[in-house]
Residue, then its C-alpha position, 0 to 999 in steps of 0.5 A: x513470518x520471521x521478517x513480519x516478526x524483524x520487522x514489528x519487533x524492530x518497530x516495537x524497539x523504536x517506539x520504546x526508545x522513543x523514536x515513533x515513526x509514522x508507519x512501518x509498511x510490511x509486504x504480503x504476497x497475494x499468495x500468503x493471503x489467501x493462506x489462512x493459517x499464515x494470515x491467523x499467524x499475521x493477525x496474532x503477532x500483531x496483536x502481540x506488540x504494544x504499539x497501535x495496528x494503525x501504525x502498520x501498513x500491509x502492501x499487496x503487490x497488484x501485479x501478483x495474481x490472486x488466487x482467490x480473491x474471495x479468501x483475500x478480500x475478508x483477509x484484509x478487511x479483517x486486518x483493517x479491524x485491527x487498524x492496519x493500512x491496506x496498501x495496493x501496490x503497483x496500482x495500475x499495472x495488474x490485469x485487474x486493478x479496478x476489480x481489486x479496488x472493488x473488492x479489496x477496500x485498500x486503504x492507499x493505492x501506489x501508482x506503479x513508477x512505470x506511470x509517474x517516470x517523466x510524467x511531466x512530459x508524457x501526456x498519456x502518463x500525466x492523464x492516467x495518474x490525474x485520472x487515478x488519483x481523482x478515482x481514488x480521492x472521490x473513493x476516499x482513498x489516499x495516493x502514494x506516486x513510486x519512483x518519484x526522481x525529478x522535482x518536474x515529477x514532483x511538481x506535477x504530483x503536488x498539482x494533481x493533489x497526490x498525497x504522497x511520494x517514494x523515490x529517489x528524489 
């Protein structure tokens, strides 16, 4: 809770100044999802700060296992209520990430940067993040590639219409 709060607080500090960055996202384990007195705490100090829910993005780490699916999914659709981005991190990597898409509703999904490192040169690699991304644009989702270091990377992604990257490069 008190990095949710840094964080808001550092993003309401930056609007006030007149520095308005696009989005601010802020990790939640699956753990702290399915706890439903810290997710009433989440959803009250969001609303306490002046600046739009919209502009907060939410990552759940695929990989973590979810207790409970059930409790989440109402979690983060409430959330979405509010505005907020639900991101799913790690795409790919977790037992269940299809199940996740279904039942979830995120917003964005992050193709895991074990997929994208080389993926210009790796057909496996290069035929899985094409195949997640068409999934995800025809589910009316955006694309975030991680761990993006190379222009041939970059190159690759802007070709399969990945919508955004993170990394080093």
């Amino acid at each position: 809770m008190w990095v949710l709060s840094a964080a808001l607080s550092q993003m309401q500090s930056w609007c006030d100044s007149g520095l308005h960055l696009p989005k601010l996202s802020i990790n939640i384990s699956a753990k702290q999802l399915t706890n439903l007195e810290f997710m009433d705490r989440v959803f009250e100090k969001i609303q306490s700060f002046s600046f739009p829910p919209s502009r907060i993005q939410i990552e759940v780490t695929e990989t973590a296992r979810m207790a409970d699916v059930e409790v989440a999914a109402p979690q983060l659709k409430r959330l979405q209520q509010l505005g907020v981005h639900i991101a799913l991190d790690d795409f790919g990597t977790g037992q269940a990430s299809l199940t996740y898409l279904q039942r979830l509703h995120p917003d964005i999904i992050k193709i895991d940067r074990s997929f994208v490192g080389g993926v210009h040169k790796n057909h496996a690699n290069a035929t899985m993040v094409g195949a997640m991304t068409v999934m995800a644009h025809c589910l009316g989702l955006k694309v975030v590639a991680e761990g993006v270091e190379t222009e041939e990377e970059l190159e690759f992604l802007r070709d399969t219409n990945c919508d955004e990257i993170q990394g080093y490069l």
